[in-house]
C-alpha positions in Angstrom: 53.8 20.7 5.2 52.3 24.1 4.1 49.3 23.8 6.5 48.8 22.6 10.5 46.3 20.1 10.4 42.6 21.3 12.0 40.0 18.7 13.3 36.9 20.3 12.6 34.7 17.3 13.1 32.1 16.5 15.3 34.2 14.4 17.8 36.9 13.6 17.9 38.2 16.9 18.6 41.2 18.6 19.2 43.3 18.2 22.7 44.2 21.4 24.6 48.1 21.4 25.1 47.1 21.0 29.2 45.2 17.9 28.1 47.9 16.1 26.0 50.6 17.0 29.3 48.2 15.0 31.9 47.4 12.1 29.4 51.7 11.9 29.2 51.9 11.9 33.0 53.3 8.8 34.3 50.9 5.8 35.1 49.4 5.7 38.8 47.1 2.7 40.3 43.5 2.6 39.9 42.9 1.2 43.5 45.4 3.9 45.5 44.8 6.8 47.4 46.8 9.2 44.4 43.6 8.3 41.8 40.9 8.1 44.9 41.7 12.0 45.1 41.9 12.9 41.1 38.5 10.2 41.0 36.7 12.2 43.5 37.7 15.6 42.8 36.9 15.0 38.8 33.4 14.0 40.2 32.8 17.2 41.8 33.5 19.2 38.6 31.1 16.4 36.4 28.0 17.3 39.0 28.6 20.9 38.3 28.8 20.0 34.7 26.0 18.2 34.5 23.7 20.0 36.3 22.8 17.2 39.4 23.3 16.4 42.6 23.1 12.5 41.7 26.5 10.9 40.9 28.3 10.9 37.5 29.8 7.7 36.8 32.7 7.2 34.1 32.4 4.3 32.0 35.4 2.7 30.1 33.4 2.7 26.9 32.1 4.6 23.9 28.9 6.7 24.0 26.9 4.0 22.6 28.1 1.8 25.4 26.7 4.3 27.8 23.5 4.4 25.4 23.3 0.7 26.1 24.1 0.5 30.0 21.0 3.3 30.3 18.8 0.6 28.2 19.8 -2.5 30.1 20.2 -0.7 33.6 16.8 0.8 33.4 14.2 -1.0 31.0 13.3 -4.3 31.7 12.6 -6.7 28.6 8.7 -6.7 27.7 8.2 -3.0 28.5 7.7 -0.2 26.2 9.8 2.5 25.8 9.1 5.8 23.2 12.1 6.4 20.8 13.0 9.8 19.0 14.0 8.7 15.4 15.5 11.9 13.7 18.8 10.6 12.5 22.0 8.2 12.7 21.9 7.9 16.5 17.6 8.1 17.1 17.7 4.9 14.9 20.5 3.4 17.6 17.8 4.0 20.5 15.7 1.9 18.4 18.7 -0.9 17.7 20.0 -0.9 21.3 16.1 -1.4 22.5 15.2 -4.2 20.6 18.5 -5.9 22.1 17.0 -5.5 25.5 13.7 -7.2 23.9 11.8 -4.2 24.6 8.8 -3.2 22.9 9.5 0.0 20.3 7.2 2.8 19.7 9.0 4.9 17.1 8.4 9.1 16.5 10.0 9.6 13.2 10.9 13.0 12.2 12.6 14.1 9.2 16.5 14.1 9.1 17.2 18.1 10.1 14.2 18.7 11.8 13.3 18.3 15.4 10.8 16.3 16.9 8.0 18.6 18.5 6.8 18.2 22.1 3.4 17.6 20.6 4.5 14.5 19.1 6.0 13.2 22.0 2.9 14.1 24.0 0.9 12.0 21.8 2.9 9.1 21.7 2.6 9.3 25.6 -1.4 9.5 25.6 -1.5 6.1 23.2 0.9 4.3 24.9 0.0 5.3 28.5 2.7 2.1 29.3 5.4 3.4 27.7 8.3 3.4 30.4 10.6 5.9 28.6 11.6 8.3 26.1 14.4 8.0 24.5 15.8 10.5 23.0 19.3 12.6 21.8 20.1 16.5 22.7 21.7 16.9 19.8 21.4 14.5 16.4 25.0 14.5 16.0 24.2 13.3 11.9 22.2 16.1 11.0 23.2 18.8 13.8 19.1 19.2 14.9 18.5 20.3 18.4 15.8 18.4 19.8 13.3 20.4 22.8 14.5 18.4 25.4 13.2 20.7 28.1 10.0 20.4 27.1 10.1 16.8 26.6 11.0 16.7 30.1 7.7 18.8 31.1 5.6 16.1 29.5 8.0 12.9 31.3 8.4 14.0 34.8 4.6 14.2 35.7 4.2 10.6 34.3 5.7 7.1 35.4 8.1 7.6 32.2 11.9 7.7 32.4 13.3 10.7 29.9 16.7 9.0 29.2 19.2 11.6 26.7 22.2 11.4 24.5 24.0 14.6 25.7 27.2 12.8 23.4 26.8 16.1 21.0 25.4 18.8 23.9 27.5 18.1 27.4 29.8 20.8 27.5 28.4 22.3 24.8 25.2 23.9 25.0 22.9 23.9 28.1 20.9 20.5 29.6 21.1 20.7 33.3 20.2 17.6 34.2 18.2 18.3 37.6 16.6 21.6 36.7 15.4 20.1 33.1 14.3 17.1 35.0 16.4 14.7 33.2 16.4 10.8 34.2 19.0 9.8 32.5 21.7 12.2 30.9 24.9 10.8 29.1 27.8 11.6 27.4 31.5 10.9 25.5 35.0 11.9 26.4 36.0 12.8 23.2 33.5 15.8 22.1 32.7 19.0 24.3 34.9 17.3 27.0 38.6 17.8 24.5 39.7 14.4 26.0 40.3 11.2 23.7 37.5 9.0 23.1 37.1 6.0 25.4 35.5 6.8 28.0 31.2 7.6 28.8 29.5 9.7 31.6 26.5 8.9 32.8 24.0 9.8 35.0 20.6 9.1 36.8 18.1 10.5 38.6 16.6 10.0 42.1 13.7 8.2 40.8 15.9 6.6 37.7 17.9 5.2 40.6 14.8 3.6 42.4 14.2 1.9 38.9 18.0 0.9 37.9 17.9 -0.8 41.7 14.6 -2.5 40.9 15.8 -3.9 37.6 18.0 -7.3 38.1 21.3 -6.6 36.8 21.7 -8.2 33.1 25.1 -7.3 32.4 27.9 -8.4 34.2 30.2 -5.6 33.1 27.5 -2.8 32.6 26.1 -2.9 36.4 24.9 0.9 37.4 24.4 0.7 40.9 27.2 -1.7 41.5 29.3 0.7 39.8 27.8 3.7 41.6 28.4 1.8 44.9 31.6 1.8 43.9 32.2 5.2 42.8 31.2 6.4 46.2 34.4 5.2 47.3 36.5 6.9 45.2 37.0 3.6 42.7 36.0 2.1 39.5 33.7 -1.2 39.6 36.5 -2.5 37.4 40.2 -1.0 35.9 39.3 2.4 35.5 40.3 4.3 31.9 43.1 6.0 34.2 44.8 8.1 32.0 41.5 10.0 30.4 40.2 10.5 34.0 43.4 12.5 34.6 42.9 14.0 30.8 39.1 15.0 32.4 40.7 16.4 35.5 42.4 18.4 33.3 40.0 19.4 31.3 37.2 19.9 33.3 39.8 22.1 35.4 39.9 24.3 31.9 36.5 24.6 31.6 35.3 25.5 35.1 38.2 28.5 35.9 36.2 31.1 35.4 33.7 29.5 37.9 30.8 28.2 35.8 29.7 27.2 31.9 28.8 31.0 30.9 31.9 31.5 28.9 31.7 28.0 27.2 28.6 28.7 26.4 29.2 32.1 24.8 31.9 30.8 22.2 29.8 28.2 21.5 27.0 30.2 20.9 29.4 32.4 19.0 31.0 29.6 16.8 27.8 28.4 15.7 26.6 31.6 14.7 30.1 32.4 12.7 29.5 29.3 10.9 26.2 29.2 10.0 26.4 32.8 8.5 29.3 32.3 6.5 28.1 28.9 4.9 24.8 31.4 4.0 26.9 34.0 2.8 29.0 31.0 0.4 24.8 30.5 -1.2 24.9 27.1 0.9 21.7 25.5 2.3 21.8 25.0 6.3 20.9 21.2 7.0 19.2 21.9 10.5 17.8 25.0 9.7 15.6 26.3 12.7 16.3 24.2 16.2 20.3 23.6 15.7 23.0 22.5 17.8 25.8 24.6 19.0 28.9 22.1 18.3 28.5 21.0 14.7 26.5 22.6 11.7 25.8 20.7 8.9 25.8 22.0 5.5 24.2 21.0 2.6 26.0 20.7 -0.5 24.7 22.1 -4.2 23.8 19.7 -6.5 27.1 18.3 -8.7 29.3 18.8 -6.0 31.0 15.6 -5.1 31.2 15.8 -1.5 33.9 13.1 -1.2 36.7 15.1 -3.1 35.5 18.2 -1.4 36.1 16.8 2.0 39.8 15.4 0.5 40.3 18.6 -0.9 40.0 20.3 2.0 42.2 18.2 4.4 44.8 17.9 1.5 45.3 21.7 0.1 43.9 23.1 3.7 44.6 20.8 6.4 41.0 20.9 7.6 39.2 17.6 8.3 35.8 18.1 8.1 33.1 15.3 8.4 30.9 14.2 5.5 27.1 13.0 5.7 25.8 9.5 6.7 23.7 6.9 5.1 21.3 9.0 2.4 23.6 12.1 2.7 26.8 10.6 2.2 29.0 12.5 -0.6 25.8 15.2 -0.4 26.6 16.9 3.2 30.0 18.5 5.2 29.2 18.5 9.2 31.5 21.3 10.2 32.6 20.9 13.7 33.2 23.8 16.4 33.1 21.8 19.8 35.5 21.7 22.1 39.8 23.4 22.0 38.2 25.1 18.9 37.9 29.3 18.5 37.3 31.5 16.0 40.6 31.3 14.1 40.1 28.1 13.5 36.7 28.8 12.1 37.7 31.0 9.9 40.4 28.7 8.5 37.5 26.0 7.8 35.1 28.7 6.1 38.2 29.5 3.8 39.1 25.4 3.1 34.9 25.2 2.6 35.0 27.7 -0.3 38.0 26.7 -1.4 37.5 22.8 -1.7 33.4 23.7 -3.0 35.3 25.8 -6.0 37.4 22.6 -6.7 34.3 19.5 -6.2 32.0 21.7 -8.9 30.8 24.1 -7.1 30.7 28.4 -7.4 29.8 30.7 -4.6 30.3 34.5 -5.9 30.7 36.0 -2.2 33.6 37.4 -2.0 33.3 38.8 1.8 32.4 35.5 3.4 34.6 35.5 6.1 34.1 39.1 7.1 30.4 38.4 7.7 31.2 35.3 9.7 33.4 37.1 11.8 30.9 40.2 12.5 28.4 37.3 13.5 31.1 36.0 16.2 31.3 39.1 17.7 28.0 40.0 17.9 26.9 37.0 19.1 28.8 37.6 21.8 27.0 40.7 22.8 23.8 38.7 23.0 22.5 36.0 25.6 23.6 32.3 24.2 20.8 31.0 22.3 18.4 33.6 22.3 19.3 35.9 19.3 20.6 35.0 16.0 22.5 38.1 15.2 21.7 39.6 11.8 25.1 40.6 10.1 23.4 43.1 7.6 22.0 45.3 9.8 
């Protein structure tokens, strides 16, 4: 094996070392006093994360399974709800919704853009019923950042629940739950968290709680304030996902040593940066290219390239794993992830297996100082407040 394998994809992502020794730890019982302390003290550290003082319940599921307990738990069928529509997981709003039998007014924006507040707004003053907005942080398919901030400006001086996807942004980039005003915020183990997928994270507000116990329960399995009755004592509803709970201990642990999310937040910021300016500086086209997330960039690939055998190229003669595109963009995108137990090095190892695997699908880039510019964006980025600045490499 000439190269160690690097899981640059948008989740799953790598496992710290720390993480792998907890999940090997021997077994212990969800309903004994051992796990009530790991439960309870790994819910202090998800409040912090998340920004509330509301409880944070862990679900054994996927994201969409959270996705779907928010829909169930808070929207009654008959009632309208607003969806964002800007990608893969905007159009599973819309499929999880109609389950529920609820009424669907769809914003469609264009795959790599972000919706605009003004559109929301709109939507809210025709449909003055709507219940919600449902809506995702970050577009995990097409790496857009949607205003979620400002969405919540226009929700929490109406009736109307703001319910996000944080899968792609928790742990990641900023979305404090309380001070955005938030009603619903969820999440995935296996992303900014660096624990294996299987388990969810969600949250509600104050008010979202009023509505969830309002709303007769209409899943046996997915019951929010049964399971937050529960969690209150230090226990699952059901068989809690033991092992990731102690991987999230762990983790969370990890990320909160320093004392809050700055540093995260930096190399994040940082990461996203080095990526985007070395996939410029290789002539590529930037998928999201103004409101971008800070975990995965997607890039778009030159006409002739075949964007399968670039992505096999890459793992095979690099050891990079790189995701490709979905639906339309299929063989015609690479989503480069940076989330989680990833740093620069391992950046700069995907930059050179991007170049290298775009050389061998049909593609030509002349740069030949690609990852030297990269890594003068990392660093400067890290001179500059997270978010605010794209740091220009040429000056």
């Amino acid at each position: 094996m000439l190269n160690k394998p690097r899981l640059l994809t948008p989740g799953p992502t790598p496992l710290p070392e720390r993480v792998r020794l907890a999940l090997a730890e021997d077994m212990i019982h969800h309903r004994k006093p051992g796990f009530k302390k790991i439960l309870l003290e790994t819910e202090g550290m998800l409040q912090k994360l998340f920004g509330t003082a509301q409880p944070v319940l862990p679900l054994s599921c996927s994201g969409t399974g959270a996705m779907t307990a928010a829909v169930h738990g808070l929207f009654a069928p008959g009632e309208k709800v607003i969806v964002v529509n800007g990608g893969k997981f905007g159009e599973r709003w819309g499929k999880i919704a109609a389950t529920r039998g609820l009424k669907i007014v769809e914003i469609e924006v264009e795959w790599g853009q972000a919706v605009t507040p003004a559109q929301v707004e709109q939507a809210l003053r025709e449909h003055d019923d709507a219940k919600g907005v449902l809506m995702q942080v970050c577009e995990t398919s097409t790496a857009a950042q949607h205003p979620v901030e400002a969405v919540a400006r226009l929700t929490r001086t109406r009736d109307v629940l703001l319910v996000a996807d944080g899968i792609s942004a928790v742990g990641i980039s900023p979305c404090p739950m309380d001070a955005w005003g938030i009603d619903c915020l969820l999440t995935g183990s296996q992303k900014g968290l660096m624990v294996p997928p299987g388990m969810a994270l969600l949250s509600l507000s104050e008010r979202a709680w009023k509505r969830a116990e309002a709303i007769p329960a209409s899943c046996f399995y997915f019951n929010l304030v049964a399971e937050r009755d529960n969690l209150l004592k230090g226990q699952g509803l059901f068989t809690s996902p033991v092992n990731l709970i102690v991987g999230l201990h762990a983790s969370l642990s990890m990320i909160f040593e320093n004392g809050d999310m700055n540093d995260v937040y930096r190399k994040q910021w940082a990461l996203t940066c080095m990526v985007r300016t070395g996939a410029q500086a290789l002539d590529l086209r930037l998928f999201a290219p103004t409101h971008y997330a800070w975990g995965v960039t997607s890039i778009a690939l030159p006409s002739g390239v075949d964007g399968d055998r670039l992505l096999k190229v890459a793992a095979d003669d690099c050891g990079i794993i790189f995701a490709g595109g979905q639906d339309y963009y299929k063989g015609r995108m690479v989503r480069f992830g940076h989330m989680g137990w990833v740093d620069w090095s391992d950046v700069l190892a995907g930059l050179h297996a991007l170049a290298y695997a775009l050389r061998a699908s049909g593609g030509f880039s002349a740069s030949r100082d690609y990852l030297e510019t990269a890594l003068a964006a990392y660093h400067r980025a890290l001179d500059v407040e997270p978010g605010r600045v794209i740091p220009d490499v040429r000056s």
